[in-house]
C-alpha positions in Angstrom: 11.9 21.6 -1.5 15.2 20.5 -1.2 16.3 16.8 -1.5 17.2 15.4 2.2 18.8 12.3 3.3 16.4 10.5 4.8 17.0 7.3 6.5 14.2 4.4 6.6 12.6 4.3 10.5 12.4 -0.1 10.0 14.6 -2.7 9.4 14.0 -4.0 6.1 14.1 -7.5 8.3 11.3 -6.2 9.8 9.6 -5.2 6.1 10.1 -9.0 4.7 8.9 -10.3 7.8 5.4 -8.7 7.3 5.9 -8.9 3.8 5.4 -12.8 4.0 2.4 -13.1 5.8 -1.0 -12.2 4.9 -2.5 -8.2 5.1 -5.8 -10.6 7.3 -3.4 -11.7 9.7 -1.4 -8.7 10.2 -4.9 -6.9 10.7 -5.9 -8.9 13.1 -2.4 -8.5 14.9 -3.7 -4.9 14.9 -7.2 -5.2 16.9 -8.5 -4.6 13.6 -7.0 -0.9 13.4 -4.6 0.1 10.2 -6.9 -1.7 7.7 -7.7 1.1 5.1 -10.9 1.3 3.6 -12.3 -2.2 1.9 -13.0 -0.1 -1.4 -8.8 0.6 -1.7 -7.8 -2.8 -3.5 -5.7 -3.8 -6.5 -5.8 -2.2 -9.9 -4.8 -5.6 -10.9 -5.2 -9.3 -10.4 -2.7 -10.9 -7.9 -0.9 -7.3 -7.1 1.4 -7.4 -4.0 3.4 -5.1 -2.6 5.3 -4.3 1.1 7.2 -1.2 1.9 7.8 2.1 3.4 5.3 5.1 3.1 6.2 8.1 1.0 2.9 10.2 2.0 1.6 12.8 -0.6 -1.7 14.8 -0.3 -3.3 16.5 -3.5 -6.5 18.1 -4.2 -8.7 15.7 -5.6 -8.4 15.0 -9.2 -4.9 16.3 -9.1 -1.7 14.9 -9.4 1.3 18.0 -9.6 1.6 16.4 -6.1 2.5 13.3 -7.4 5.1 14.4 -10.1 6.8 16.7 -6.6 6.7 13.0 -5.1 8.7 11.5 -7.7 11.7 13.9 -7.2 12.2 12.7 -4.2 11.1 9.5 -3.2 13.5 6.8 -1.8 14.1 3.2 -4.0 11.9 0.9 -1.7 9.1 3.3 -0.7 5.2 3.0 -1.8 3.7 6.2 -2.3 0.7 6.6 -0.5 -1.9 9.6 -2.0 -4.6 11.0 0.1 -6.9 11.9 -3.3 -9.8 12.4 -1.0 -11.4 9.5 -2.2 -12.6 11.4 -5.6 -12.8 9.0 -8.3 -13.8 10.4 -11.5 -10.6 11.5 -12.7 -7.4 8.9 -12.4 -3.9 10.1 -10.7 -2.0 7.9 -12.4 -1.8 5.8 -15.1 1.1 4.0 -17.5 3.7 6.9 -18.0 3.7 7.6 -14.4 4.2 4.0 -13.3 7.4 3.7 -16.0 8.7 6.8 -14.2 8.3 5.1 -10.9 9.5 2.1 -11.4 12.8 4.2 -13.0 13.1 5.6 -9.5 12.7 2.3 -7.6 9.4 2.6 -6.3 8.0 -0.4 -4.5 4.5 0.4 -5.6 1.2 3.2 -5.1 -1.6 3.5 -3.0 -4.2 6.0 -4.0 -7.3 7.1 -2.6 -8.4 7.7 -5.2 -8.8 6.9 -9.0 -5.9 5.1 -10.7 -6.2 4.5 -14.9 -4.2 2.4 -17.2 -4.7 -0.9 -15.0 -3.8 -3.3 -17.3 -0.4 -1.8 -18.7 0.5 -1.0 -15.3 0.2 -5.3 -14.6 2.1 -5.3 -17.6 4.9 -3.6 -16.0 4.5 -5.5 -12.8 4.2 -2.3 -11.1 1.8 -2.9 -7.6 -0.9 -0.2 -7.4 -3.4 -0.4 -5.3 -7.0 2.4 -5.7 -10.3 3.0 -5.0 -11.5 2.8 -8.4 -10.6 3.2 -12.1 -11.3 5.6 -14.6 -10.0 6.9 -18.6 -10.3 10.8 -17.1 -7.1 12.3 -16.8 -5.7 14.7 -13.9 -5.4 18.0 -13.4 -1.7 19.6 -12.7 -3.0 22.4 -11.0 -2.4 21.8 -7.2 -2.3 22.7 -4.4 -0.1 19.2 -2.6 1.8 18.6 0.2 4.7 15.8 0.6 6.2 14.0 3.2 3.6 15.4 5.8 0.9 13.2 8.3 -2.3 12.2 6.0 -5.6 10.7 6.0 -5.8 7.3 3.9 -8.5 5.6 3.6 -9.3 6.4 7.1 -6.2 5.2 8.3 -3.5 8.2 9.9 -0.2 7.7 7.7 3.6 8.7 8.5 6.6 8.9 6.3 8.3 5.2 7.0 4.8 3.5 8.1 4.8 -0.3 6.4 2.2 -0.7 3.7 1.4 -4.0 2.8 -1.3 -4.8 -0.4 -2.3 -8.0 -1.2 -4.8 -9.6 -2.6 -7.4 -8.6 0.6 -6.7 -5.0 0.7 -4.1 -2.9 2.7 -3.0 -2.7 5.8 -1.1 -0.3 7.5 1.3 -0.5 10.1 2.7 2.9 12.4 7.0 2.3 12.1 7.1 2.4 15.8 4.8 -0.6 16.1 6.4 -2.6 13.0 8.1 -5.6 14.8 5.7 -5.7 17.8 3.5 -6.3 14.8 5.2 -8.8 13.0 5.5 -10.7 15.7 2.2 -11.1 16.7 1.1 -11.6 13.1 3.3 -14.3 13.0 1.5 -15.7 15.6 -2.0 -15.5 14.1 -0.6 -17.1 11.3 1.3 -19.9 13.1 -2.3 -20.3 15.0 -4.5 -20.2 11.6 -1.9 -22.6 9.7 -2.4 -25.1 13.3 -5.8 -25.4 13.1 -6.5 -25.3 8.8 -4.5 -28.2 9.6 -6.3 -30.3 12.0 -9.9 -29.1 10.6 -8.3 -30.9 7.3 -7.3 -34.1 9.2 -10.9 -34.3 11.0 -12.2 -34.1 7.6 -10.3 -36.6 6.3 -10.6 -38.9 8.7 -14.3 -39.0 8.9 -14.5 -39.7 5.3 -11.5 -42.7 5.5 
């Protein structure tokens, strides 16, 4: 595979905008839809991340997909991994995040096992899995990069926003990124309005 100039589908306006309001709101902007699986959450406490989609597919348990990934990923991008949702044998772990984090990643998402959680807070590298485990990968194959997948029953394309926080994941399609935003901003402008007078009926019943 040859490296490709690829150029990001959303305005990185568009990226801080959802990156500044919560993954609940921007779900329900969504109908609901784009939330990945509640299982998917972060391999350590207060983990955030927002970004771009770098899609890679492996067999489950293995991660030569991963190490392809890395050659060519864009500074900014998350990679997302369609692991199948196995579990008993971790992706990725400490050595991979360093390498990531050398390339400019902006975090992982993995369905599927991650390992090495607290060094990879350490780091302050963002991963987000559906479980943890010591067992190590195989580098067997067979992968596929940069292609449509299935993530935690969410579709996902190359340039799709991810945003992690401390809820879950949420994705949203590129095409629909500031339609989104907007209306997220909304919900959240709405939930901020009334937290706020549900806090001033409280206090004034107890003044």
């Amino acid at each position: 595979m040859e490296q490709q100039t690829y150029e990001m589908p959303v305005a990185q306006s568009v990226i801080d905008r959802l990156a500044s309001l919560p993954s609940a709101n921007i779900g329900d902007a969504m109908q609901r839809l784009g939330v990945a699986a509640a299982e998917i959450q972060a391999a350590w406490p207060g983990a955030k991340m927002a970004g771009p989609a770098y899609t890679v597919w492996v067999a489950p348990g293995d991660n030569a997909g991963i190490h392809e990934a890395l050659k060519y990923v864009q500074p900014g991008e998350i990679i997302v991994v369609n692991g199948g949702g196995y579990t008993d044998r971790a992706l990725l772990g400490e050595l991979i995040g360093e390498r990531a984090l050398s390339k400019g990643v902006a975090g992982f998402a993995v369905d599927g096992a991650v390992r090495d959680a607290v060094d990879l807070g350490e780091i302050n590298l963002p991963v987000f899995a559906r479980a943890t485990s010591p067992a190590g990968p195989y580098k067997n194959g067979p992968f596929k990069v940069e292609g449509p997948i299935a993530f935690g029953g969410v579709p996902v394309m190359r340039g799709d926003i991810v945003i992690g926080d401390s809820d879950g994941l949420v994705i949203v399609p590129a095409s629909m990124a500031e339609e989104v935003a907007s209306a997220a901003e909304a919900v959240h402008n709405e939930e901020t309005n009334r937290r706020a007078a549900i806090i001033a009926a409280r206090a004034s019943r107890n003044s």
